[in-house]
C-alpha positions in Angstrom: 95.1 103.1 112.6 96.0 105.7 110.5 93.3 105.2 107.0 94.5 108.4 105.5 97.8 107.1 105.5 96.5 103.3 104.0 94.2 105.5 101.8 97.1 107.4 100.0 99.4 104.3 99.6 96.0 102.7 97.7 95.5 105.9 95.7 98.8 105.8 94.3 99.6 102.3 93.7 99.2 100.7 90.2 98.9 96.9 92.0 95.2 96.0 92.1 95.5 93.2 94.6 97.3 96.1 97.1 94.7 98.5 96.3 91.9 95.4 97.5 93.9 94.6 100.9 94.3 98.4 101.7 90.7 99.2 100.9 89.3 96.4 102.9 91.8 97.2 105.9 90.2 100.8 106.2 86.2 99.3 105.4 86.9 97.2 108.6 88.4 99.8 110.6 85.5 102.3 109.9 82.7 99.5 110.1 84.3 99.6 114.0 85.9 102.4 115.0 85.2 106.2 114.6 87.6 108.1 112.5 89.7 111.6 112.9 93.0 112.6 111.4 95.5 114.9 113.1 95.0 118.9 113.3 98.0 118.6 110.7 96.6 116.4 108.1 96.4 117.9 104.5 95.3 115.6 101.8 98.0 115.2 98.7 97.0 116.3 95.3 98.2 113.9 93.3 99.8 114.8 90.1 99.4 111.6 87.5 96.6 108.7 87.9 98.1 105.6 89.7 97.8 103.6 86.2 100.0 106.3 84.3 102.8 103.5 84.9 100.7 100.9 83.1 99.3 102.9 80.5 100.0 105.3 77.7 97.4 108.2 78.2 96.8 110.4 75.4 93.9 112.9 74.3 90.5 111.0 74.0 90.4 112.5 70.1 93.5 110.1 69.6 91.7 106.9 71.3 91.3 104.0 69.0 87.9 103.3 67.3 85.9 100.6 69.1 83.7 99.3 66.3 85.4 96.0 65.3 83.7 93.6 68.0 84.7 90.3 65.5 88.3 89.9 66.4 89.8 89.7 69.5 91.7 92.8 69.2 88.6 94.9 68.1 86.6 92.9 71.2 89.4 93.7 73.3 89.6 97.4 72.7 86.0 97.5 74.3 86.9 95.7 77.3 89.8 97.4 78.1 88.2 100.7 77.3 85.6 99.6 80.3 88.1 98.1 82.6 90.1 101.6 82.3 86.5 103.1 83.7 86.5 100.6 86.5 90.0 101.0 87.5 89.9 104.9 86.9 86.8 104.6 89.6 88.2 102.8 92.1 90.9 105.5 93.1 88.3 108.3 92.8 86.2 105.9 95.5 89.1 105.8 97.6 90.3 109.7 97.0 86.1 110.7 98.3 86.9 109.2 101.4 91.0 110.5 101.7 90.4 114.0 100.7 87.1 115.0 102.5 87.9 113.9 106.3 85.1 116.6 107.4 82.4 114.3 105.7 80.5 111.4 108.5 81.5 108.0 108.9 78.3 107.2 107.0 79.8 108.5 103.6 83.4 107.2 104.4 81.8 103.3 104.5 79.7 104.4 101.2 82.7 105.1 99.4 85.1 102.6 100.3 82.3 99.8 99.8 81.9 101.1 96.2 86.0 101.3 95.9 85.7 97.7 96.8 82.8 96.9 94.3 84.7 99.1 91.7 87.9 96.7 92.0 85.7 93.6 91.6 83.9 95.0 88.6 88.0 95.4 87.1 89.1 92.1 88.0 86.3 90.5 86.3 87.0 93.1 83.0 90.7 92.1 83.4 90.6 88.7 83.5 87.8 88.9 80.5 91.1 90.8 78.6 93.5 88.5 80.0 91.1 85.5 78.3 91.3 87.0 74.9 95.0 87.6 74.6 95.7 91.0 75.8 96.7 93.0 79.0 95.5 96.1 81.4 97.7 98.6 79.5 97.9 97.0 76.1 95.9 100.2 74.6 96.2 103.7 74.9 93.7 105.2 77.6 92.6 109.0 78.6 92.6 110.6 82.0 89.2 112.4 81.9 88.2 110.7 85.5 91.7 111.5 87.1 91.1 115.4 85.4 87.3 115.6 87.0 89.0 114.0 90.8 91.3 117.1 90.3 89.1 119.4 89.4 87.2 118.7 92.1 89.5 118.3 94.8 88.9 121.8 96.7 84.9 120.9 97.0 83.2 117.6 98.1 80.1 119.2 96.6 81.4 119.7 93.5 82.8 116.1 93.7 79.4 114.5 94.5 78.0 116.8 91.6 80.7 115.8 89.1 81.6 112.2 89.7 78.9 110.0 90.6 76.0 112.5 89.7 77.6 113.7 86.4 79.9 111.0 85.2 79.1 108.2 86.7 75.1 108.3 86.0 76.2 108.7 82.2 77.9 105.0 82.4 73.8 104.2 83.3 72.7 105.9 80.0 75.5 104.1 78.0 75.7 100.8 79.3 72.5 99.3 78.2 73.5 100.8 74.7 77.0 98.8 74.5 75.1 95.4 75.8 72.3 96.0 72.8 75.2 96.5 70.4 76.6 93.1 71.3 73.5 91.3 71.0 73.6 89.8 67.8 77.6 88.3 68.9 76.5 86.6 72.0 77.4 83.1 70.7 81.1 84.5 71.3 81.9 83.1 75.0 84.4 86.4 75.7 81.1 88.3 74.8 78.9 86.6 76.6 80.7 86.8 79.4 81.3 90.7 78.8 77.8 91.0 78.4 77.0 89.7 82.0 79.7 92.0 83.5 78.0 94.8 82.1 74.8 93.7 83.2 76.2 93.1 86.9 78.4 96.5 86.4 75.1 97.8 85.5 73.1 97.1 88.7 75.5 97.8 91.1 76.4 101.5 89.6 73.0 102.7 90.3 73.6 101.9 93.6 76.9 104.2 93.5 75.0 106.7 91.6 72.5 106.5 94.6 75.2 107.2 97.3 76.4 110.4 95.2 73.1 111.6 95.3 72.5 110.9 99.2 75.6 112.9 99.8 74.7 115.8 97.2 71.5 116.3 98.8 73.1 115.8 102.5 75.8 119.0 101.3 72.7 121.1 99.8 70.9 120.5 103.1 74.0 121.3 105.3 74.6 124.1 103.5 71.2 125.6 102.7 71.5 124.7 99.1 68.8 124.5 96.5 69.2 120.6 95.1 69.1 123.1 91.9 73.1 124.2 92.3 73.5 120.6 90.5 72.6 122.2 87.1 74.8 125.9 88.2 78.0 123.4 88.9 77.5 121.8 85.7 77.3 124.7 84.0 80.7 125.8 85.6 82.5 123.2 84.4 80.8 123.0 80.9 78.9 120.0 80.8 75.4 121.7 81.0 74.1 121.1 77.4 75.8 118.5 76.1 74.1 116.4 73.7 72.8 113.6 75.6 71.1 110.7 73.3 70.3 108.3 75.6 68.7 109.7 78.7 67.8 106.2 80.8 64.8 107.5 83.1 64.5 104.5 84.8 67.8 104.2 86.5 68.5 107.7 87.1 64.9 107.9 89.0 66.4 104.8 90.8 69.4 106.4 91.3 67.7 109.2 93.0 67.5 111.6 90.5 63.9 114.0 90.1 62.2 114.1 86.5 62.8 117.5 86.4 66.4 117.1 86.8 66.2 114.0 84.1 63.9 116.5 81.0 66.4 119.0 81.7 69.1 116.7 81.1 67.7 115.6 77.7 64.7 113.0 78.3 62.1 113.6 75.7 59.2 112.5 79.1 60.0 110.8 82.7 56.8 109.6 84.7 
């Protein structure tokens, strides 16, 4: 079986249900089979995200604000603001595994178990959206995900950095912030049930954020890195510094992260 092949037609197709049956197709083949591509394979660099035919994507400045959580429409905003996350994750899950062939089987089964979990988490957000009145590319979205897959297509290391040690351990800092907001609406039903997403969405990204860091540290080691290049690759693409309100110790120490790293992300202490 040819998975790169499998893993480009997931990448670029907008259908979730293909994306599922193509993901699990290659998770069974490498659960049983080692894995090589030709001496003539070169990954694509794709040029728009799959869901550019479903959505309109414009410059995050221009994305509506989500403060209105008492009508649908305002509730809906946030969901589909999260299931855009989800879905914008699942294809850089499966591009981790289709554009680094050199990387062990170990890391390929990693990545296409959270592309699987990451499709889950979106049908679950979906059908939330679905339940209030509203569609997967009903609102505008941004390509910041897409951007940061680009980006980092030339290095895995930069990719491990950037996507599930950078991005991805933010959604751990922010998520507990977005279920405390909705506290006091629980008695909805859609929140309720939004709130338990997050909180499973929650639980299982630390685990992602885990296998990021297993494979940062794995690329330091193989390549006589100090795990300290984390903080010179976030300088080089200008995210050392930002302003950081919500540093969540816990799950980044979880996660795999040092206290050192977490203080010099922003924590005020980390034990």
């Amino acid at each position: 079986m040819n998975i790169y092949a499998l893993l480009e037609h997931a990448i670029s197709t907008d259908k979730i249900a293909l994306k599922e049956e193509l993901t699990l197709q290659c998770l069974a083949y490498c659960n049983q089979n080692e894995v090589s591509t030709g001496d003539t394979f070169v990954p694509v660099r794709f040029t728009s995200p799959s869901y550019a035919s479903r959505c309109t994507i414009v410059d995050p400045r221009k994305l509506p604000a989500r403060k209105d959580f008492d009508t649908n429409e305002g509730l809906a905003t946030l969901i589909h603001a999260i299931a855009h996350i989800e879905y914008s994750a699942i294809d850089l899950a499966l591009d981790a595994v289709y554009r680094f062939p050199e990387m062990p089987l170990e890391y390929k089964i990693d990545w296409l178990e959270v592309a699987h979990d990451e499709i889950r988490h979106f049908g679950m957000l979906n059908a939330l959206l679905e339940s209030v009145g509203f569609e997967y590319g009903d609102f505008p979205v941004h390509c910041g995900l897409f951007d940061a897959a680009d980006h980092t297509a030339e290095s895995v290391l930069d990719r491990m950095a950037i996507v599930p040690r950078y991005y991805e351990a933010s959604g751990l800092d922010v998520n507990p912030q977005i279920i405390k907001k909705l506290e006091n609406k629980r008695k909805n039903p859609a929140v309720a049930t939004l709130m338990d997403a997050l909180n499973l969405i929650y639980e299982e990204e630390i685990e992602h954020v885990h296998k990021g860091d297993k494979w940062f540290k794995y690329l330091c080691e193989q390549n006589g890195l100090d795990e300290s290049v984390y903080f010179d690759i976030l300088e080089r693409y200008k995210l050392l510094g930002k302003h950081r309100p919500h540093i969540n110790v816990n799950a980044r120490k979880e996660a795999g992260f040092t206290c050192d790293e977490i203080m010099k992300l922003g924590a005020k202490q980390c034990q």
